[in-house]
N, C-alpha and C positions, 0 to 999 in steps of 0.2 A: 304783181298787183297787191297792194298792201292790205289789208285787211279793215273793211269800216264798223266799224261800234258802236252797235245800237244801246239806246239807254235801257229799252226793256228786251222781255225773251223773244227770240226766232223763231217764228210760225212758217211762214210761206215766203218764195222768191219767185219772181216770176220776171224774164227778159221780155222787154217791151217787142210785138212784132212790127214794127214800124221803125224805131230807131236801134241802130245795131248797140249802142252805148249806154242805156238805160235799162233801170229793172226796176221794180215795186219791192218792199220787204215789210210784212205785216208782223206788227210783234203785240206783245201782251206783257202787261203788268203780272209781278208775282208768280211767274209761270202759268199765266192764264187760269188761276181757280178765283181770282179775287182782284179787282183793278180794272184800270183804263188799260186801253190800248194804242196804238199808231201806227202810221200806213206814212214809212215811206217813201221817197220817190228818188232815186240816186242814180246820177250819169258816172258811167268811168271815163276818166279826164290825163290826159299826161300826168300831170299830179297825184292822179290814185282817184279814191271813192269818192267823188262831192256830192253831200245831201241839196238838191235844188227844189224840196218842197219836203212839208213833214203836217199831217193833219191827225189831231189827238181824237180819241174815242169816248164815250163813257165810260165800255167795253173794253174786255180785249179783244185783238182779231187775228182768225184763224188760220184767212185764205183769203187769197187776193187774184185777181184776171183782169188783163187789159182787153179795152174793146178790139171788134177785131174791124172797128167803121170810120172809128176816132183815133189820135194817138195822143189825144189828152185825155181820153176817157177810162177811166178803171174801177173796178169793186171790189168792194170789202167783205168777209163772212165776220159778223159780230158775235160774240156772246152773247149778246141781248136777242136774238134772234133778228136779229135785223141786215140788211144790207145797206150800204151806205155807197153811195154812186157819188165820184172823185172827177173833176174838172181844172185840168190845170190850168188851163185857158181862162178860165171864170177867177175874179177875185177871190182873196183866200176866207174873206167872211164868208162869201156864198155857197161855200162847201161843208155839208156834201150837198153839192145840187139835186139830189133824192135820196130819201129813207126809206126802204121798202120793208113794212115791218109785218111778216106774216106770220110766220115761224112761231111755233111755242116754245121751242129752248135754242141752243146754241147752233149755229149756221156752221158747218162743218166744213165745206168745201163752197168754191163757185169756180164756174169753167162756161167761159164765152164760144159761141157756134161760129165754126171758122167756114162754114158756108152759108148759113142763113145768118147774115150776120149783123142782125138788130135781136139776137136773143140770145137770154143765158140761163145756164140751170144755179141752183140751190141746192143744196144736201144738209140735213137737219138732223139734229139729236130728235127729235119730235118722230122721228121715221118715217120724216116723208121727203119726195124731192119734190122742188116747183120749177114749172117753168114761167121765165118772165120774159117781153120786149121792154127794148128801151123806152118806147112811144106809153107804157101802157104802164099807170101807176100800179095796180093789182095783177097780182100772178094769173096766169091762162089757164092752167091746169097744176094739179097737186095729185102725186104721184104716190101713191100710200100702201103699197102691199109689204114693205120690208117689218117683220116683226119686231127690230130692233135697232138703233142709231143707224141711219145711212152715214158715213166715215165721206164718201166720197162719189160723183156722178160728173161723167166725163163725155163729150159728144165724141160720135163717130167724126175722123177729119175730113173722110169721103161722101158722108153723108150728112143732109140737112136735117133730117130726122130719126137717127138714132144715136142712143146713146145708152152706156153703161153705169151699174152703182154697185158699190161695194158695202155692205155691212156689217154688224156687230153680230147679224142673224148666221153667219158663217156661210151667206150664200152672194155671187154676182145674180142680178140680172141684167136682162139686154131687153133694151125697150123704143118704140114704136111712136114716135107721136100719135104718128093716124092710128094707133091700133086703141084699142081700150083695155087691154092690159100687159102687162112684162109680154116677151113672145119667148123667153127663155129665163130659166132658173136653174143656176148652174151651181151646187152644192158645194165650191171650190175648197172650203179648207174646213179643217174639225174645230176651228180655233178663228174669234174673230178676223174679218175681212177689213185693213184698213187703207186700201188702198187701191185703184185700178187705172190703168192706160190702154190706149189703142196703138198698135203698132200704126207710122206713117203710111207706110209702105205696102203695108195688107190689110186690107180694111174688115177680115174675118179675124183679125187677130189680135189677142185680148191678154194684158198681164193682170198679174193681183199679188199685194203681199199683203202678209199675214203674221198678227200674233204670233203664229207657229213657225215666226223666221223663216219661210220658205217662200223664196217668190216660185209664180205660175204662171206659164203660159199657154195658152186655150186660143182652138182653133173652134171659133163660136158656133160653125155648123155642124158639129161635131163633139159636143163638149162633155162627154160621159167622162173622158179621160184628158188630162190635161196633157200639152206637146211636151212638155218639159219641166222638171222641179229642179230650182237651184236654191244651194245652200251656202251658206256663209257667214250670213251674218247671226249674232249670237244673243240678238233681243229681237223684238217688235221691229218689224220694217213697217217702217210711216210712210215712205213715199217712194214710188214704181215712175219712171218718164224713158219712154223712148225718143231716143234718138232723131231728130227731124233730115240727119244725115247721112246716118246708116240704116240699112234694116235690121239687121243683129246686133249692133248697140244699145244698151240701156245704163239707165245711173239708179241707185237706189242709196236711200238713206234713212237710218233706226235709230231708236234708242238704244244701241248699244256705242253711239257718237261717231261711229263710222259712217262716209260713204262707199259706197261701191259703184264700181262697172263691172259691166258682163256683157261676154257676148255668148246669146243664148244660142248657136250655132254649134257652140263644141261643150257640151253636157256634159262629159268627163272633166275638161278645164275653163269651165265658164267666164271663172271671176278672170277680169282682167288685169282688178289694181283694187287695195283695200288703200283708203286713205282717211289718216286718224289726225287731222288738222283742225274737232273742235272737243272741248272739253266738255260735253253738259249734249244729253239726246240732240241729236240731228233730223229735224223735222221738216226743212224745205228744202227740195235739190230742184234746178230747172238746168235746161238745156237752150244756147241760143238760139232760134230759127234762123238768123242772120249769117251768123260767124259761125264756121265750124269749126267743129271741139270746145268752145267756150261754155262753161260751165260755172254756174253758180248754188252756192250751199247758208242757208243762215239753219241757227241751233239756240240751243238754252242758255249757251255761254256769252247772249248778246251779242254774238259776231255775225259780217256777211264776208262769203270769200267769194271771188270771182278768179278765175285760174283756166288756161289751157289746158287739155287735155295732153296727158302725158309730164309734165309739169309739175313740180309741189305745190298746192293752193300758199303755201308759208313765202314762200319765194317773192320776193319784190320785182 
């Protein structure tokens, strides 16, 4: 699969769950400190990558989530604090067909509820998450106990109302809609928190990476001690995804330009495969729902790769 070339930096990729063939990839200007951004929307084709839509920003943007109601529907996390909701189906003047602008700084993460699923979270430099519906132009609720950037807030896949956040405050919590506050605070790492997923498979069960290149995994009712530390990579892990095909599979990807898999089953030899196919931080890795072992990675070098598992992403 050839590799497609975005004009700006790699933020987020994320495979459509409706079409086995398409994926979203949000990039930023300038390495996201200064610039516009774009979101966009790319099928793999016998021919390789083809861009079938491209919507500019003011902003850069950081993260991106297809709906899980629509399969023309997707969002954006802006720099401007904003979120920008994406309609392929609607003319390209009338996009975004909502700005949802609440946020005081920069929109860090978004992640769409794969059971309740007319709503999605936020995660904020401002230190807070929101929750929002489609239906509902202003956020429901504003989730504000983290003392420092929320990095990331990810739902439970098993449930309609839980979900996880990661911060800058060095701690997870696990949170409740119906509750009125966190219902866990999990002290996971000494060193910012920028990252977290839910395992598929176990719906107690919780990773996180960290500043401190260590990923975690946490067995949420029980979380004084983490199940497992894995090491390997040798800067900042930006992004943690399980596996939607194994239980013990995961991908991770840092500023150190590597990806990785692991299966966190064998502690002693976790990593599976380090692979060093982008030149500049690796900041979005996702996983297909569709296809299994399909995997895709965009980075600071302006590239998206899309690659089998087991496979060189280099490889045509």
């Amino acid at each position: 699969m050839p590799v497609f070339k975005t004009a700006f930096n790699g933020y987020s990729v994320k495979f459509s769950p409706f079409l086995e063939n398409r994926l979203a990839v949000s990039t930023s200007e300038n390495f996201g400190i200064v610039g516009t951004g774009r979101q966009h929307i790319i099928d793999l084709t016998p021919n390789g990558m083809v861009q079938i839509a491209a919507f500019d920003t003011p902003d850069g943007l950081y993260d991106c989530a297809w709906s899980e109601e629509n399969e023309n529907v997707l969002i954006s996390a802006s720099g401007d604090g904003s979120i920008k909701v994406w309609d392929l189906a609607a003319p390209p003047m009338a996009n975004p067909v909502s700005n949802r602008q609440e946020h005081a700084h920069e929109v860090a993460s978004v992640d769409w509820n794969m059971v309740r699923k007319d709503s999605f979270l936020s995660s904020s430099w401002d230190d807070t998450i929101r929750l929002w519906t489609t239906d509902a132009p202003h956020s429901l609720r504003t989730f504000a106990e983290h003392s420092y950037c929320v990095y990331n807030a990810c739902w439970n896949p098993r449930h309609a109302d839980i979900f996880a956040s990661a911060s800058g405050d060095c701690t997870l919590r696990i949170w409740d809609v119906r509750q009125p506050r966190s219902t866990h605070v999990i002290p996971g790492h000494e060193m910012e928190i920028l990252t977290c997923d839910w395992n598929k498979y176990n719906e107690f069960m919780l990773a996180s990476g960290s500043v401190d290149k260590s990923i975690k995994i946490w067995d949420v009712r029980n979380p004084r001690q983490e199940l497992t530390r894995m090491l390997g990579h040798t800067y900042a892990v930006r992004r943690v995804k399980f596996s939607p095909h194994q239980e013990s599979l995961m991908a991770s990807c840092s500023y150190d330009m590597t990806v990785c898999l692991w299966d966190f089953r064998q502690p002693e030899d976790a990593l599976l495969a380090r692979l060093n196919h982008h030149s500049e931080f690796a900041l979005g890795i996702d996983m297909s729902v569709l296809v299994e072992g399909l995997l895709a990675s965009t980075a600071w070098d302006e590239s998206v790769y899309v690659w089998q598992m087991g496979m060189d992403p280099r490889a045509a």
